[in-house]
C-alpha positions in Angstrom: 99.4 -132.5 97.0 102.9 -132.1 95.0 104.8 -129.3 95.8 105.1 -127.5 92.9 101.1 -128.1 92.3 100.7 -126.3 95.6 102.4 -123.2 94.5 100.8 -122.6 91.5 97.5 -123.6 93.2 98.1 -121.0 95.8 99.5 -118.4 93.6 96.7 -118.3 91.6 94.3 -118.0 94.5 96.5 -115.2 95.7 96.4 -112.8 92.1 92.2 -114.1 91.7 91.5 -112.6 95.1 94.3 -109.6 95.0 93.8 -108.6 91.5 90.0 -108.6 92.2 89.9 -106.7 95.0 91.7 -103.8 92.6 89.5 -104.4 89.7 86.5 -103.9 92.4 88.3 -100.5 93.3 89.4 -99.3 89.9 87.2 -100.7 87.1 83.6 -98.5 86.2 80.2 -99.6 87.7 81.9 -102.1 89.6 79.8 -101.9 93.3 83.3 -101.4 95.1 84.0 -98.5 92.6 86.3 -95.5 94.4 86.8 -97.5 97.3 90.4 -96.5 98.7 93.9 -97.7 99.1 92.9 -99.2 102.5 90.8 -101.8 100.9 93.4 -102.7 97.9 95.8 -103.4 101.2 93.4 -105.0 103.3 92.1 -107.2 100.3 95.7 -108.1 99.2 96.8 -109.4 103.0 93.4 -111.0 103.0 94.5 -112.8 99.8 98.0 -114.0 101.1 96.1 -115.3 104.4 93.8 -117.3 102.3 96.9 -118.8 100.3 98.8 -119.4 102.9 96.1 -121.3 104.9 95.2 -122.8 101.5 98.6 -124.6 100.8 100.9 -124.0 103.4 101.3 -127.5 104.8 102.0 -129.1 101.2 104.7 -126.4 100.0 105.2 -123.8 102.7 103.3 -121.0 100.8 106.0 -119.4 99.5 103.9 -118.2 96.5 106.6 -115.3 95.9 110.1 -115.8 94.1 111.4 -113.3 96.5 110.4 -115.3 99.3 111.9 -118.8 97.6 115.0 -117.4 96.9 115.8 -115.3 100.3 114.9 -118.7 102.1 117.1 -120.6 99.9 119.8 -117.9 101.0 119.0 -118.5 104.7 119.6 -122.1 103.8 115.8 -122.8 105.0 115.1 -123.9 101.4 117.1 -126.3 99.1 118.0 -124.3 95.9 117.3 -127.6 93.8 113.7 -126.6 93.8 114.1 -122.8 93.4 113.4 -123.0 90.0 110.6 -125.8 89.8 108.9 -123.2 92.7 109.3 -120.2 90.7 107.7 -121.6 86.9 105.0 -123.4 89.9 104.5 -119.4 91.0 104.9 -117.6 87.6 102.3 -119.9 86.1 99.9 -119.4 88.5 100.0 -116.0 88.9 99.0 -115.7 85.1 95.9 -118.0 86.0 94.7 -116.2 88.6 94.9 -112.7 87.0 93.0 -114.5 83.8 90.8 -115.3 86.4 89.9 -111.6 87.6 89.8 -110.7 84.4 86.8 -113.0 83.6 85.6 -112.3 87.1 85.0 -108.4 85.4 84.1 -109.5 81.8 82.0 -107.2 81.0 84.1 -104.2 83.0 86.7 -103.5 80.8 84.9 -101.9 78.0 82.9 -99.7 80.6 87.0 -98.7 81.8 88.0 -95.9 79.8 91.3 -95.7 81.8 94.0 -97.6 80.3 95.9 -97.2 83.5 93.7 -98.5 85.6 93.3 -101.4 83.8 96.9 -102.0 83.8 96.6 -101.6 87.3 94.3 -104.6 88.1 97.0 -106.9 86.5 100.5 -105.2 88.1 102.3 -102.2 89.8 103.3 -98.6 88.3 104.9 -96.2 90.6 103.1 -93.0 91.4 106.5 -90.8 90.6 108.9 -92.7 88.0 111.8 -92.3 89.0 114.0 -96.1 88.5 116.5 -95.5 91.3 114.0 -94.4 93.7 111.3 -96.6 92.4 114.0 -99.9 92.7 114.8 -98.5 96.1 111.5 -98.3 97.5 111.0 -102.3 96.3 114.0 -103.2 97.9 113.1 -101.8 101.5 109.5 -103.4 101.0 110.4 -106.2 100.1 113.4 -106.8 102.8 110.6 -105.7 105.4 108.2 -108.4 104.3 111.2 -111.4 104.5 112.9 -110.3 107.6 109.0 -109.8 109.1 108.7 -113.5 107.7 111.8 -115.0 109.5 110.4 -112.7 112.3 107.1 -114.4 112.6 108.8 -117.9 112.1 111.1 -117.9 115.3 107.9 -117.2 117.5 106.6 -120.3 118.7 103.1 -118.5 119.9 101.9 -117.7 116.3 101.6 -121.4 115.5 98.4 -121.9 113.9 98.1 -118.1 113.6 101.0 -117.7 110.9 98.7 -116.9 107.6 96.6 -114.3 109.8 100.0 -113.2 110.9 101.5 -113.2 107.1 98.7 -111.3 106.1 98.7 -108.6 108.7 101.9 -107.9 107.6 101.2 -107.4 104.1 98.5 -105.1 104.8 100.6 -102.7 107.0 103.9 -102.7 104.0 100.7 -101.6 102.2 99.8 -99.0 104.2 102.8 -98.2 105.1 105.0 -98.5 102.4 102.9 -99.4 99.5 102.2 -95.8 98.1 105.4 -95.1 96.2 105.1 -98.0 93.9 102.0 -100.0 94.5 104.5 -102.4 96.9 104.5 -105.6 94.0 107.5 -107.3 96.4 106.7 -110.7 94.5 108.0 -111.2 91.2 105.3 -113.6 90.3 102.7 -110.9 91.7 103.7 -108.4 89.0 105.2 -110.3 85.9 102.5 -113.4 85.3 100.0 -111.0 85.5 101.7 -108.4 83.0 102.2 -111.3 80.8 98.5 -111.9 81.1 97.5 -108.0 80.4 99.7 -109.1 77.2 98.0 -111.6 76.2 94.3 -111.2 77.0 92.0 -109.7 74.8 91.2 -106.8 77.1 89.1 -104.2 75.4 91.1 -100.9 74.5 93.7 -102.0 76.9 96.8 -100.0 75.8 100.5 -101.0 76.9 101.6 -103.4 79.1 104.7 -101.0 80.4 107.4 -103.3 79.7 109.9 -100.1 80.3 108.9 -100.5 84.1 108.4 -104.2 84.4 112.4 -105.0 85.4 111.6 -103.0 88.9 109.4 -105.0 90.6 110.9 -107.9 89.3 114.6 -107.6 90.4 113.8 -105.0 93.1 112.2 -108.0 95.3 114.7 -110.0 94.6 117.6 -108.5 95.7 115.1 -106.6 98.4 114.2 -110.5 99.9 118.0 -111.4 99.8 118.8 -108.0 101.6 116.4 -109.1 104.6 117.3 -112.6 104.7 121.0 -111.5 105.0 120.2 -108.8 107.6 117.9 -111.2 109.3 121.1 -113.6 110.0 123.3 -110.9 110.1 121.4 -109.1 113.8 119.9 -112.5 114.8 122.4 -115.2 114.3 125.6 -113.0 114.1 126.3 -114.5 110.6 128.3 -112.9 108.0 129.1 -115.1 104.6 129.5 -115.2 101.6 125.8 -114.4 101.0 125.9 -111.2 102.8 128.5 -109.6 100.3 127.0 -111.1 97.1 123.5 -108.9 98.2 125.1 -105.8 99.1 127.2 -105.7 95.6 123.5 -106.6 93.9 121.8 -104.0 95.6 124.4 -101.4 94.9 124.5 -102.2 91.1 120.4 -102.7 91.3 120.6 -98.8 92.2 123.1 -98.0 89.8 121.1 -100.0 86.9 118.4 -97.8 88.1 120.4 -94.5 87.5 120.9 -95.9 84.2 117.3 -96.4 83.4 116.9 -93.1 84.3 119.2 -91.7 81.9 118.8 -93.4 79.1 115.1 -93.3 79.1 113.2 -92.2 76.6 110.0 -90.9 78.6 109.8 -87.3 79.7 108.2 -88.0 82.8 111.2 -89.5 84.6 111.2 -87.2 88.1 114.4 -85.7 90.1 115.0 -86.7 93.5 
């Protein structure tokens, strides 16, 4: 399989199977209806597992940008095919949530909650707050790629990697994933916000294009920040890498103080 086929295949198996197990929780008269957080986390690791397994020995499963670029920063990766693996990842990610959104046809006009259905297609933070809620992506995110580099230097979870991959993302879920709905993938957020666009989801409301930047750049820089600490403990390096991510998380924060300020909303919280 090509390489760039086997991220979009196993991105859009990853937002069909983690964007359903949401719409089971959150859209009406669904039979998982008012299930809780522990089965959106469970379901989600459960969906990297399957994508990982699914693809892994044609691509490596990145099926994140985050992931893609911190591994091209560790050198792991060749930064040639950075952006062929990202449009591979972004393009599958709005197939897969098109895909849980026919899985629930007939759902969406039984949701009166324009939130919710917003929520079946990408993250919202439970307090708004930019700084805090860029912050809270970066640490996520960092924990998921150093965790990855972690899992890779163990010889003993050959063959167990995807179950591995996915236990992790469950326990950032639990663990971490209350703050903003833990997105820490790019592709996991924006392809299926550009498919809440574009669908003709009953009564659907807005997409919440004000918000979209943060789970978009705050894995990004978060992924880079735990590839750099990863080599920095590990393997004692220090580069050129290591300054370029500390300078973009520091003006990732101070974007977000921006955001803050010059937002429009009234429900922007204090720390």
């Amino acid at each position: 399989m090509n390489i760039y086929l086997a991220e979009f295949f196993g991105t859009a198996l990853l937002l069909l199977m983690g964007g359903g197990v949401v719409a089971n929780v959150v859209l009406r008269k669904s039979k998982g209806e008012a299930a809780d957080w522990i089965v959106i986390a469970v379901g989600w690791g459960l969906a990297v597992t399957l994508g990982v397994y699914a693809v892994g020995q044609f691509s490596g499963a990145h099926l994140n940008p985050a992931v893609t670029i911190a591994f091209a920063v560790t050198g792991d990766f060749a930064w040639s095919q950075v952006p062929g693996y990202i449009v591979a990842q972004m393009l599958g990610a709005i197939v897969g949530a098109a895909l849980t959104w026919l899985t629930y046809l007939p759902h969406w006009r039984a949701t009166d909650d324009q939130g919710a259905k917003l929520g079946v297609f990408s993250t919202a933070p439970g307090i708004r707050n930019y700084m805090a809620n860029f912050l809270t992506e970066i640490i996520g995110t960092a924990i998921l790629i150093a965790g990855l580099l972690f899992i890779g230097a163990n010889k003993f979870t050959d063959g167990l990697n995807p179950l591995i991959v996915g236990a992790l993302i469950v326990a950032i879920g639990v663990s971490l994933g209350g703050p903003t709905g833990y997105a820490i993938n790019p592709a996991r957020d924006l392809g299926p916000r550009i498919a809440h666009a574009l669908l003709p989801i009953h009564k659907k409301g807005s997409s919440d294009w004000s918000y979209a930047i943060v789970p978009v750049l705050g894995p990004i820089v978060g992924g880079m920040l735990g590839a750099v600490i990863y080599r920095l403990v590990f393997e004692s390096t220090f580069d050129v890498w290591t300054i370029i991510t500390v300078v973009l998380v520091a003006c990732t924060l101070v974007l977000g103080q921006i955001m803050n300020k010059k937002s429009s909303r009234d429900d922007i919280a204090k720390i």
